[in-house]
C-alpha angles and dihedrals in degrees: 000000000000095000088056087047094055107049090048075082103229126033137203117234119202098205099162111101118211116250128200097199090053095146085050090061110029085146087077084057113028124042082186083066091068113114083357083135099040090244145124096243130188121184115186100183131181122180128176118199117200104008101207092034112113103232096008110156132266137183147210134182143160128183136170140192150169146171134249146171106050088336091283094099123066133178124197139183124214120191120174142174115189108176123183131163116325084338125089116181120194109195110191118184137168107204134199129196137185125198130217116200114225091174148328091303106012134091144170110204124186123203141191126188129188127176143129120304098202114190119192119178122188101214088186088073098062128094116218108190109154110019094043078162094073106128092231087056107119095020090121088167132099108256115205125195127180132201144152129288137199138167131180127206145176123201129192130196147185134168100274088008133071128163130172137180119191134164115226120206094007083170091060094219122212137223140173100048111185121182115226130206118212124169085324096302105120109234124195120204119179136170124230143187112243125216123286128205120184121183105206124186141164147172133203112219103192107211102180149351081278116021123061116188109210126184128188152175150190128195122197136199136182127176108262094012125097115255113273116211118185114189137183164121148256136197117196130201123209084335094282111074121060129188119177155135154238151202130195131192107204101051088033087229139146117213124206109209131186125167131178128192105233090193136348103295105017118079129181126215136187126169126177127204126222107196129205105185134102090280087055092096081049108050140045097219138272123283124197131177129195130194119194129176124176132181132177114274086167141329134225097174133044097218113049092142089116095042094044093058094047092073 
């Protein structure tokens, strides 16, 4: 598969693993996300796809973020670590925000990240059964490759309502570079991950004094792949305990999700995924888990109990 890949000249690479708990990490996707709560805010995430499959993908990520001057400002820090197959990709990005007010309760943010996309591919790992001539073939070593990374985002955000649009790898960085030899001429063929947009949006209903309904979406596109729309809803308890669910299209998969606060500031969350698709005999389902903790840095309005919850 590798060697047909390879000799199409340039490929296409996804990274960009699904996540079920997409609202309760908005930081992966928006650098526009980052002080929207006026919070310090830290998100350690693992998630598993495809537990059984040999190489299936996992991710982990942690971010953080928080405001400052006046609450306008924000910095943020994105660290993740997507692995499939022989390929691990460590993505490592410092982020800044700055927030317009539109009203009390009401903002529009815009963010810019920039940071290091580092590629390693263990060529070791690769069969190669019927092209033993691939150039890449006895390798047998890790081969690692660097470049620059940037992303752009806008956030907006009332008081029940938040949507964002953002653009991931807009430098479309390359990795896997392999040099070719034909008829003495030097070739170059390379992969590269193509940019990504996502639209995410949300609304709190509040039911009563102690239930909120939220749905939520994202929506994700990336040049030469079929638009992926994950849809879903969440009902809350006292603001502490969460139980919802998701659907993807892409992976043509249903999550279960359920969170608790286990004190004020520090949230768990576990989601499992039921997949329908043709790797559903092959597999026993995907498995994330998100942990989330938040404190006042400052606060510029009394009442954050819906925007706190979004994250």
């Amino acid at each position: 598969m590798f060697s047909c890949f390879l000799f199409a000249g340039t490929v296409k690479s996804q990274t960009a693993t699904p996540m079920a708990q997409y609202a309760g990490n908005q930081m992966i996707f928006n650098p526009g996300f980052a002080g929207a709560h006026d919070l310090f805010s830290a998100n350690l995430g693992v998630r598993t796809l495809w537990t059984g499959v040999p190489g299936s993908p996992r991710l982990i990520s942690l971010n953080m973020h928080a405001p400052f001057i006046d609450q306008r400002n924000a910095l943020g820090f994105i660290y993740q670590r997507e692995e499939f197959g022989p390929q691990i990709v460590n993505l490592v990005n410092l982020t800044y925000a700055y927030k317009f007010y539109t009203g009390e309760n009401s903002f529009i943010s815009l963010g810019v990240q920039a940071g290091l996309f580092n590629s390693i591919t263990d060529w070791g790992l690769v069969r190669f059964v019927r092209h033993p001539e691939d150039p890449a073939y006895g390798r047998g070593q890790r081969l690692p490759t660097n470049a620059f990374d940037i992303g752009l985002g806008i956030y907006f955000q009332a008081e029940n309502f938040y949507l964002g649009f953002s653009g991931r790898h807009l430098t479309t960085p390359k990795f896997d570079e392999i040099s070719l030899s034909d008829n003495g001429m030097g070739t170059t063929v390379h992969s590269h991950t193509p940019r990504q947009f996502f639209l995410m949006g949300g609304y709190n209903f509040i039911l009563t004094e102690d239930f909120d309904l939220r749905p939520r979406f994202l929506m994700r596109h990336m040049y030469g792949m079929p638009l992926v729309v994950n849809a879903g809803v969440e009902l809350v308890y006292l603001n502490r305990f969460g139980f919802g669910t998701n659907f993807a299209s892409g992976q043509r998969a249903v999550s279960l999700m359920g969170s608790i606060e286990l004190f004020e500031g520090l949230r768990v969350s576990y989601a499992f995924d039921m997949n329908f698709g043709v790797l559903r005999p092959f597999q026993r389902g995907s498995h994330e888990i998100l942990i989330s903790y938040s404190t006042h840095v400052c606060t510029r309005h009394n009442d954050i109990r819906v925007r706190r919850n979004w994250q």
